[in-house]
C-alpha positions as CSV (number, residue, x, y, z in Angstrom):
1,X,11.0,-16.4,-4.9
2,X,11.3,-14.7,-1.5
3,X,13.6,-12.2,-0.1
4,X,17.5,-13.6,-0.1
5,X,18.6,-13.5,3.2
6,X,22.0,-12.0,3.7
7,X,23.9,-10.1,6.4
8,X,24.3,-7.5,4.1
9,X,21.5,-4.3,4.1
10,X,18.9,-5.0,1.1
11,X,19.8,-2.5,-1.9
12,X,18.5,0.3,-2.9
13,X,20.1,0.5,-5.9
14,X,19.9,4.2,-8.4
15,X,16.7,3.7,-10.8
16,X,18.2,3.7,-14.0
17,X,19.3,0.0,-15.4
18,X,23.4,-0.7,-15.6
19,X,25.2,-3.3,-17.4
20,X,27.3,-3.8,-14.4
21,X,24.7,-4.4,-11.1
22,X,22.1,-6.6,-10.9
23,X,19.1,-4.6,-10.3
24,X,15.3,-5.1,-10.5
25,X,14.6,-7.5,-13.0
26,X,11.0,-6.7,-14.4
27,X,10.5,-9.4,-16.5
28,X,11.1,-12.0,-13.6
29,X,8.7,-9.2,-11.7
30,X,6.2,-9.7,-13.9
31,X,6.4,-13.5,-14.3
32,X,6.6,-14.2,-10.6
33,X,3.5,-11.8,-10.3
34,X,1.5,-13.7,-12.9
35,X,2.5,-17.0,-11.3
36,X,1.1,-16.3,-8.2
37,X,-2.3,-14.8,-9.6
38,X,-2.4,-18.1,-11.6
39,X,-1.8,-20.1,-8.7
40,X,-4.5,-18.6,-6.7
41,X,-7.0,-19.4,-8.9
42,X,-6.0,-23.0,-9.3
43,X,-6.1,-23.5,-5.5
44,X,-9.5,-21.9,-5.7
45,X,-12.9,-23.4,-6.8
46,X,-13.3,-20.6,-9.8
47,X,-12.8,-20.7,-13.3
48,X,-11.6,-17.4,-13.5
49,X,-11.1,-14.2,-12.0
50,X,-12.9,-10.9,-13.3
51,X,-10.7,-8.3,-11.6
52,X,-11.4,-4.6,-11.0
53,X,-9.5,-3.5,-7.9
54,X,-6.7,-1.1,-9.2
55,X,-4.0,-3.4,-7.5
56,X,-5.1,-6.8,-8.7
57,X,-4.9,-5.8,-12.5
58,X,-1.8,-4.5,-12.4
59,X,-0.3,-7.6,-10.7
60,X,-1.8,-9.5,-13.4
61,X,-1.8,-7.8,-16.1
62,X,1.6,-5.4,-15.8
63,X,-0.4,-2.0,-17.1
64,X,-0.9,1.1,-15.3
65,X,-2.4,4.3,-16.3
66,X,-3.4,7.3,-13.9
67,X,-5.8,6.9,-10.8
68,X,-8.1,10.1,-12.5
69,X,-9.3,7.0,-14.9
70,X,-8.2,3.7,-13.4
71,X,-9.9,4.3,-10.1
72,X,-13.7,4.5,-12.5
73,X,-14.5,0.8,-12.2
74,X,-13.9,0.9,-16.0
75,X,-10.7,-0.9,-15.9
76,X,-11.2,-4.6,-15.5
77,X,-9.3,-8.2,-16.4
78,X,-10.2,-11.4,-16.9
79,X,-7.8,-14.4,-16.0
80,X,-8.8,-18.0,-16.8
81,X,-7.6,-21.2,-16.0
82,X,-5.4,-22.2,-18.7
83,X,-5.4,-18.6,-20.4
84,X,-3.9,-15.5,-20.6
85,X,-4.8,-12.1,-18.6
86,X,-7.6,-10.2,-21.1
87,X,-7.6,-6.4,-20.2
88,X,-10.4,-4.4,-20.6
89,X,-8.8,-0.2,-20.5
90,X,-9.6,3.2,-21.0
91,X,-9.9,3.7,-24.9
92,X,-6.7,5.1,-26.2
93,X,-4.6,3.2,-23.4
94,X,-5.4,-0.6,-25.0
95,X,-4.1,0.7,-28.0
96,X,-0.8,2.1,-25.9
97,X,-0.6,-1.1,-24.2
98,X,-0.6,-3.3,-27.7
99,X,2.6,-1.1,-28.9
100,X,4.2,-1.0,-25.5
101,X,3.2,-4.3,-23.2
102,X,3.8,-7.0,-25.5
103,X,3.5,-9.3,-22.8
104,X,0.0,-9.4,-23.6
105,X,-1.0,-10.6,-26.8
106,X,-2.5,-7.8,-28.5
107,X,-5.9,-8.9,-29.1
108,X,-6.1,-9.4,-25.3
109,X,-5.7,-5.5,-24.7
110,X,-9.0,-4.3,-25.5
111,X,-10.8,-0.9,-25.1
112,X,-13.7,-0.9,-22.7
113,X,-16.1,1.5,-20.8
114,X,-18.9,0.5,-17.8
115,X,-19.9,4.0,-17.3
116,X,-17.1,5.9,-15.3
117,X,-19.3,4.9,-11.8
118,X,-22.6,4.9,-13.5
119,X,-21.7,8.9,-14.6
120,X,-23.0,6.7,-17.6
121,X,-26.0,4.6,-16.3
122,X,-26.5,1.0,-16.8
123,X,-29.6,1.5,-18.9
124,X,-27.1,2.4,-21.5
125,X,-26.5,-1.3,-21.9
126,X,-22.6,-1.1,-21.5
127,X,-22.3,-3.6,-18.5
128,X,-25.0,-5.7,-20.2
129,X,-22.8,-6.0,-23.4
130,X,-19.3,-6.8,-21.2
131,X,-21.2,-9.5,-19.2
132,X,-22.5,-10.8,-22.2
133,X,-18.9,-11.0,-24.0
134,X,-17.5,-12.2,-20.9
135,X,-19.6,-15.2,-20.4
136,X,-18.9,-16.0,-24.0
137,X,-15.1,-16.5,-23.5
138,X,-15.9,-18.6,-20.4
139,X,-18.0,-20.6,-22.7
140,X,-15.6,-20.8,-25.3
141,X,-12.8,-22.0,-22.5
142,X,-15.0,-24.6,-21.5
143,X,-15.7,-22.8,-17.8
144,X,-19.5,-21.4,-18.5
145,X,-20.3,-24.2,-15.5
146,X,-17.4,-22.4,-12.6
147,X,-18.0,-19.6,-10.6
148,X,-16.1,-16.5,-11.9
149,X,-14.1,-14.7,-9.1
150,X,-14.9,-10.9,-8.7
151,X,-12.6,-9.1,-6.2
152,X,-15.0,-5.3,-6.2
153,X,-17.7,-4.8,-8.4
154,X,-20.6,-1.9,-8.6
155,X,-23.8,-3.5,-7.8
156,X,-25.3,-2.9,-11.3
157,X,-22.6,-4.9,-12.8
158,X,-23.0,-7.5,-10.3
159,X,-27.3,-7.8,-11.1
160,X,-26.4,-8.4,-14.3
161,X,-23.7,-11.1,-14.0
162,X,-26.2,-13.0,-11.8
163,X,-29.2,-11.7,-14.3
164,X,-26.9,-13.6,-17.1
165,X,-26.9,-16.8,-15.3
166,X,-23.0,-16.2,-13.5
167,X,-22.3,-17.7,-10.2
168,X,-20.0,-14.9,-8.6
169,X,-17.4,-16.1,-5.5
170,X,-14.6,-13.2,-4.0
171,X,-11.6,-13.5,-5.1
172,X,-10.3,-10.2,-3.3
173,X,-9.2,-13.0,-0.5
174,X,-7.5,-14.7,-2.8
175,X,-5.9,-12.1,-4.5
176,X,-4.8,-10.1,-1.3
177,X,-3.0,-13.9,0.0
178,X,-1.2,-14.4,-3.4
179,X,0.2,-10.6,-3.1
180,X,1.3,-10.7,0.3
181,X,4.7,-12.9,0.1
182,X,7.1,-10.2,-1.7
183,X,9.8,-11.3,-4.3
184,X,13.5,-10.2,-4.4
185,X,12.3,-7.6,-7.3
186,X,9.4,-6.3,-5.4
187,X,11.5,-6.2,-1.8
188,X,14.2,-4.0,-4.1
189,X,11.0,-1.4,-5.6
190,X,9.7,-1.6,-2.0
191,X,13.5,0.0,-0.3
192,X,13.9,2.0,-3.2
193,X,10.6,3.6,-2.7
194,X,11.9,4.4,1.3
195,X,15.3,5.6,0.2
196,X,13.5,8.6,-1.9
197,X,11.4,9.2,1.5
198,X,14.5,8.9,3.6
199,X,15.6,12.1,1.4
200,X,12.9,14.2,1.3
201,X,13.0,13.9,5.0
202,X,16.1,15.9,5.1
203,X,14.2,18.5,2.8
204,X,11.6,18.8,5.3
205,X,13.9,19.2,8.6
206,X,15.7,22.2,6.6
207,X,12.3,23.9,6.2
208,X,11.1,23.1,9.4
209,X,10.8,26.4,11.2
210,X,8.7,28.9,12.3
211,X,6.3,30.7,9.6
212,X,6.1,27.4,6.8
213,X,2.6,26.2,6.3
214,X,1.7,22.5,6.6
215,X,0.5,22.8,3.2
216,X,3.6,24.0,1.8
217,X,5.6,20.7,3.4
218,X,3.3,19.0,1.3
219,X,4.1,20.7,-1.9
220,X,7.8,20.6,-1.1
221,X,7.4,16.7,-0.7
222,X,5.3,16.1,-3.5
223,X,7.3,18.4,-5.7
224,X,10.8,16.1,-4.3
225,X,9.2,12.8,-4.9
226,X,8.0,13.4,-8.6
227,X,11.3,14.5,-9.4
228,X,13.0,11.5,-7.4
229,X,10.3,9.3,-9.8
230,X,7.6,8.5,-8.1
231,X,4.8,7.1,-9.8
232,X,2.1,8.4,-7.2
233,X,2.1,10.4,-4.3
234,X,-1.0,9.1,-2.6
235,X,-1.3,11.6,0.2
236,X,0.9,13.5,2.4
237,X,-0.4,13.9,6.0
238,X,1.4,17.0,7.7
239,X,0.1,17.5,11.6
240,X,1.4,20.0,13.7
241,X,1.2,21.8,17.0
242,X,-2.3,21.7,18.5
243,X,-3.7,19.5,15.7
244,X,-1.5,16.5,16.6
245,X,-3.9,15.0,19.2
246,X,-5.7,13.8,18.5
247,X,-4.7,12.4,15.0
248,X,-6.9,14.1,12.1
249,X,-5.3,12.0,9.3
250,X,-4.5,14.9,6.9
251,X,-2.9,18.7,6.4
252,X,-3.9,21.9,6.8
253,X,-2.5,25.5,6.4
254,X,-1.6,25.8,9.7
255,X,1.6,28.4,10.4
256,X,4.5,26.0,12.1
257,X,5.2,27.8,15.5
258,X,8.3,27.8,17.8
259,X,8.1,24.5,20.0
260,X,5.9,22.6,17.6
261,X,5.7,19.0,17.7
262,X,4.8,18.2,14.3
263,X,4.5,14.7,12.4
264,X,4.6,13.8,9.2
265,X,3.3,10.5,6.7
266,X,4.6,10.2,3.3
267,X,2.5,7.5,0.9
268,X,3.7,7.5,-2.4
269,X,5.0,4.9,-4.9
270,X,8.0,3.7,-7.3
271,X,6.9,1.5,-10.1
272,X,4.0,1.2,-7.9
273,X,5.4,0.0,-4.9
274,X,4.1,2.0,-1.9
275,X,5.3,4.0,1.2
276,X,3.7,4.8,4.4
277,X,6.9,6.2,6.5
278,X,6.1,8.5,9.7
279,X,8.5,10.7,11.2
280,X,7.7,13.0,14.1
281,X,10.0,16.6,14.9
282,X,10.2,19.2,17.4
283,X,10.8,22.7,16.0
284,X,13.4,24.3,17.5
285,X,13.3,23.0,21.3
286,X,11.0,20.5,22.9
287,X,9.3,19.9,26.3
288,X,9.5,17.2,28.8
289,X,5.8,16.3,28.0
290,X,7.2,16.2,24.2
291,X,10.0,13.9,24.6
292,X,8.4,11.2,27.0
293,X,5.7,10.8,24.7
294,X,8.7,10.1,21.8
295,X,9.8,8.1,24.3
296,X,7.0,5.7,24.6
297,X,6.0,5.6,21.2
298,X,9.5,4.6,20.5
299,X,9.5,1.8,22.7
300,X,6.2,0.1,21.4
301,X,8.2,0.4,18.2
302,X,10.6,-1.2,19.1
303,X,8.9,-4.2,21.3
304,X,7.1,-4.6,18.1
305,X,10.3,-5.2,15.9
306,X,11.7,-7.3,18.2
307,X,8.9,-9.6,18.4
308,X,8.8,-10.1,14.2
309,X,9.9,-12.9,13.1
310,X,8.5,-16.1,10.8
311,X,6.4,-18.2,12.6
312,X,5.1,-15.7,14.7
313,X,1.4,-14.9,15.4
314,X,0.1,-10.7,14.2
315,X,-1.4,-11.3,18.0
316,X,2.0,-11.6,19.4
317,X,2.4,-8.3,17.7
318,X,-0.5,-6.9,18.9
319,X,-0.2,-7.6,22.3
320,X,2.8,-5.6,22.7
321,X,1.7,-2.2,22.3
322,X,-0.9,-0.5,24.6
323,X,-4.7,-1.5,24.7
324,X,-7.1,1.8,23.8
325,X,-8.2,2.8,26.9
326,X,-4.6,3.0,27.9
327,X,-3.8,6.2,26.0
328,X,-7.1,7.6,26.2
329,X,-9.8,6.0,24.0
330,X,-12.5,4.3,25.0
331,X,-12.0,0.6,22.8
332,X,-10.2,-0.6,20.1
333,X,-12.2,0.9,17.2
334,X,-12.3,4.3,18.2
335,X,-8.3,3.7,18.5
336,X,-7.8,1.5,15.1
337,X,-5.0,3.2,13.2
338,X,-2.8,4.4,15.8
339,X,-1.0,1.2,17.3
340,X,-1.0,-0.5,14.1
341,X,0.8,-2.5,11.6
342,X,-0.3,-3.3,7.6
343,X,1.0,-5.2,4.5
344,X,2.7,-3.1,2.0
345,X,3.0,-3.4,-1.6
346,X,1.6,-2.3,-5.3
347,X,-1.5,-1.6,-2.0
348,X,-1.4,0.6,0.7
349,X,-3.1,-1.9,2.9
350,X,-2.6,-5.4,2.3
351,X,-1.9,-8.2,4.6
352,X,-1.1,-8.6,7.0
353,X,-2.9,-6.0,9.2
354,X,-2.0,-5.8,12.8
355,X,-3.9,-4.4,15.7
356,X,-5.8,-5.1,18.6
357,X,-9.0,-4.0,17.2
358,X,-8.2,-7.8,14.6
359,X,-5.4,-9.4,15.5
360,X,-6.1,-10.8,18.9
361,X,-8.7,-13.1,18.1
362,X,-7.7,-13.8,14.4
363,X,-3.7,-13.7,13.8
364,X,-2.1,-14.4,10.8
365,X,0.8,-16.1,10.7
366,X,4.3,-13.9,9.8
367,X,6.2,-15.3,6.9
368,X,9.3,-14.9,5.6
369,X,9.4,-12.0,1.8
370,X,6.4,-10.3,4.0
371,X,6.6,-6.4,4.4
372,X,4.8,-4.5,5.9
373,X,4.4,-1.2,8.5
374,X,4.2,-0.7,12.1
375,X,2.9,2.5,13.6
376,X,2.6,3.6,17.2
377,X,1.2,7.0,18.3
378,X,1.3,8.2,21.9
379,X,-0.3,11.3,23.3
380,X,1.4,13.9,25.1
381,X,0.6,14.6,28.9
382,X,0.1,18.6,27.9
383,X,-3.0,17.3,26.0
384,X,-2.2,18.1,22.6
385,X,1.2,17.1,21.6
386,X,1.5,13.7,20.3
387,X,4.3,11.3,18.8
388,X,3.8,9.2,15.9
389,X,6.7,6.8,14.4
390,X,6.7,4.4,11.6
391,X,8.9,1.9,10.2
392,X,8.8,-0.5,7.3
393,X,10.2,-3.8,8.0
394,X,11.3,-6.6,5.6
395,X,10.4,-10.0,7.4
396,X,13.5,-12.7,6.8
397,X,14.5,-15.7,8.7
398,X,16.2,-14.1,11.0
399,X,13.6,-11.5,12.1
400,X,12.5,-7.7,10.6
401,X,14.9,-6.0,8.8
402,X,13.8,-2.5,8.9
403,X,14.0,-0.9,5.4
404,X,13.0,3.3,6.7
405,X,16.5,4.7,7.3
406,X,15.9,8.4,8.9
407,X,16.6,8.7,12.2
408,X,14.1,7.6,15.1
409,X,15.5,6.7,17.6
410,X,15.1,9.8,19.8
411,X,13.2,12.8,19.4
412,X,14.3,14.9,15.9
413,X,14.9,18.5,17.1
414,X,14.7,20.3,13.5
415,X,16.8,23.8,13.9
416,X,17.1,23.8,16.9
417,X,17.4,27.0,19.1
C-alpha cells in the first residue's frame, strides 16, 4: 500500500482513536510492515535475518522500549523464511511484550542479554550461548545451509557466528529498501509527527527575544513535544547569532541578542515516526545580508521541490542546489549535510539520501509513498549569519507534497521591533 493520492491535503488527524474517522490503522501498520520485511528476505539469498539495528526490529517485530536500553546491542530478532519474528529483549520487557503484543506468539518473546556493549565481556559466554541457540532454530527450520542476514553487529558477536560455522551476508541494504516506500498508515504517523512541530514553532517565535538561552528553547520544545506525545525527542539543535556559520550541529547557552538570526531543527518522533523540520528567525529586525541569504536558501528549496516527482533521478535533485565551493567549502564532504535531502521514517536517515557528495554518480530512483527531507543552508555575506530551511515532502504521482506547514516562505521576523 502506498500513499492515496488525492487533491485533498494528507491528514493529520487528533491522536486519540474515534468511532467516526478513519485514522491510523495499526494493525494494517504492522501487517504491511511485516510483509515487507518478509518480502525482503525472500528476494534475498538468506535464510533469515538476525536483526539488531533499533529501527529494523521494530518494523518487524512491533516492540519498542527506551533508547537508554534498546540502543545496547542487546535487543535482537530473528526472522526466517517461513516463520515468525523471535525477539530477543531486555529482561522484564519480553515478559511485558507476552501480555501486551500478542502479535507475537509468546514463546517467541524471549528475555536476552549480549553484554550491554561488552560492559559485560564476551568471555562471559553470553554471545556464545545466543549463537549457539540461534543456529539451532536454523537447524530446526531446515536453513543451517543459508547465510543468515545481519544488519549491525559488535565484532565479538560476529567471531563467534563465523567461529560456529555461520555464513553472515548484510541485510541492512535490504532492510533500509523494504522501509523506504511508506504506507497510508505510516504517511499519516509521519504528518502527524510535523503538525506537533508546526505547533511548537509558534511556542518558540513567542519566546524568541532578547535575554532566552538556546538551551532553554530546547527545554521549552522538549517539554511541548512530550506533552503533544512524542515518543522521542532525538535532539533539538538551536543555533543563534554568531554560531550560525558555520553550522555546529547542536545548542548551547548562548543569550539570544537583538538582530539574531537564529535556526532551529526539531527531531523527535510519534509512534516512532520521525521529524527533522528546520526553521530559521530573525529576532526583532533583520539585515540586508540576513534576508538575501533567506533568500537563496529559499530558492534551492524550492528548485528542489519542484524537481520531485516519480521517476525522477536523487541527481536531478542534487544538481539543483549549489556545488561546495560555491558557498564557501572546499568539496563536497567538507559540505555534506548542508544542501541535503534524506529518507524519513521509524529512521532518521533512511533512503533516499540526496547530495552532491552521493547522489551525482549513484542516484536512486524517486518513487511514489517515499518521504523524505530536503535541507538547504546558505551563508550570510556579513560572515556569520546563515539561513537554514527544511521541509518534509510526501512523494505522490503528481510530484512532492510538502507535509511541514510553518511558514517559510520569507524570512520569519519573531517580535519584531
Amino acid at each position: 500500500m502506498t500513499a492515496v493520492v488525492s487533491a485533498r491535503p494528507l491528514p493529520a488527524p487528533g491522536h486519540g482513536a474515534v468511532d467516526f474517522e478513519q485514522r491510523v490503522d495499526f494493525g494494517r501498520l504492522r501487517d504491511y510492515r511485516i510483509g515487507r520485511a518478509r518480502a525482503a528476505l525472500e528476494s534475498s539469498e538468506c535464510g533469515a535475518f538476525l536483526l539488531f539495528d533499533f529501527y529494523n526490529i521494530r518494523y518487524v517485530t512491533q516492540t519498542w522500549i527506551g533508547g537508554a536500553l534498546g540502543d545496547k546491542m542487546t535487543r535482537y530478532a530473528l526472522l526466517t523464511r517461513g516463520g515468525e519474528p523471535v525477539l530477543w529483549d531486555f529482561g522484564s520487557a519480553a515478559r511485558h511484550h507476552q501480555l501486551y503484543s500478542p502479535w507475537l506468539l509468546p514463546e517467541n518473546s524471549r528475555a536476552g542479554m549480549l553484554g550491554l556493549r561488552g560492559a559485560i565481556a564476551p568471555s562471559a559466554g553470553l554471545m556464545e550461548s545466543a549463537v549457539r541457540e540461534i543456529k539451532g532454530m536454523l537447524t530446526d527450520a531446515g536453513l543451517a545451509d543459508q547465510p543468515v542476514g545481519v544488519d549491525i553487529v559488535e565484532p565479538p558477536f560476529l567471531f563467534e557466528m563465523q567461529r560456529q560455522g555461520l555464513r553472515v551476508l548484510d541485510a541492512q541494504q535490504l532492510m533500509l529498501d523494504a522501509r523506504q516506500i511508506k504506507s497510508a498508515d505510516e504517511i499519516t504517523l509521519l504528518t502527524q509527527a510535523a503538525a506537533m512541530v508546526d505547533g511548537v514553532y509558534q511556542d518558540i517565535v513567542e519566546v524568541l527575544k532578547p535575554g532566552i538561552r538556546e538551551n532553554e528553547i530546547v527545554a521549552l520544545a522538549n517539554k511541548r513535544l512530550y506533552e503533544m506525545g512524542s515518543d522521542q525527542v532525538e535532539a533539538i539543535n538551536a543555533v543563534s547569532g554568531e554560531r550560525c556559520n558555520p553550522h555546529p550541529h547542536n545548542f548551547s547557552d548562548r543569550l539570544i541578542r537583538p538582530g539574531d538570526q537564529a535556526f532551529f531543527d526539531i527531531i523527535q518522533s510519534y509512534n516512532g515516526y520521525r521529524t527533522c523540520y528546520y526553521r530559521t528567525f530573525s529576532v526583532g529586525s533583520a539585515t540586508a545580508a540576513q534576508r538575501d541569504a533567506y533568500t537563496r536558501a529559499r530558492e534551492w528549496m524550492d528548485a528542489a521541490i519542484e524537481v520531485v516527482g516519480p521517476g525522477v533521478g536523487t541527481d536531478e535533485v542534487a544538481r539543483v542546489w549549489p556545488a561546495a565551493t560555491e558557498f564557501g567549502f572546499a568539496n563536497e564532504m567538507a559540505a555534506f549535510g548542508l544542501q541535503f535531502g534524506h529518507g524519513l521514517g521509524l529512521g532518521l536517515h533512511e533512503r533516499p539520501i540526496i547530495s552532491r557528495l552521493n547522489s551525482l554518480s549513484n542516484p536512486v530512483e524517486i518513487q511514489p509513498g517515499m518521504v523524505f527531507a530536503l535541507e538547504t543552508y546558505c551563508p550570510a555575506a556579513d560572515g556569520f549569519s546563515a539561513a537554514r530551511i527544511e521541509e518534509e515532502v510526501v512523494v505522490t504521482e503528481q510530484g512532492a507534497h510538502v507535509i511541514t506547514k510553518f511558514p517559510a516562505q520569507e524570512l520569519f521576523i519573531a517580535n519584531e521591533y
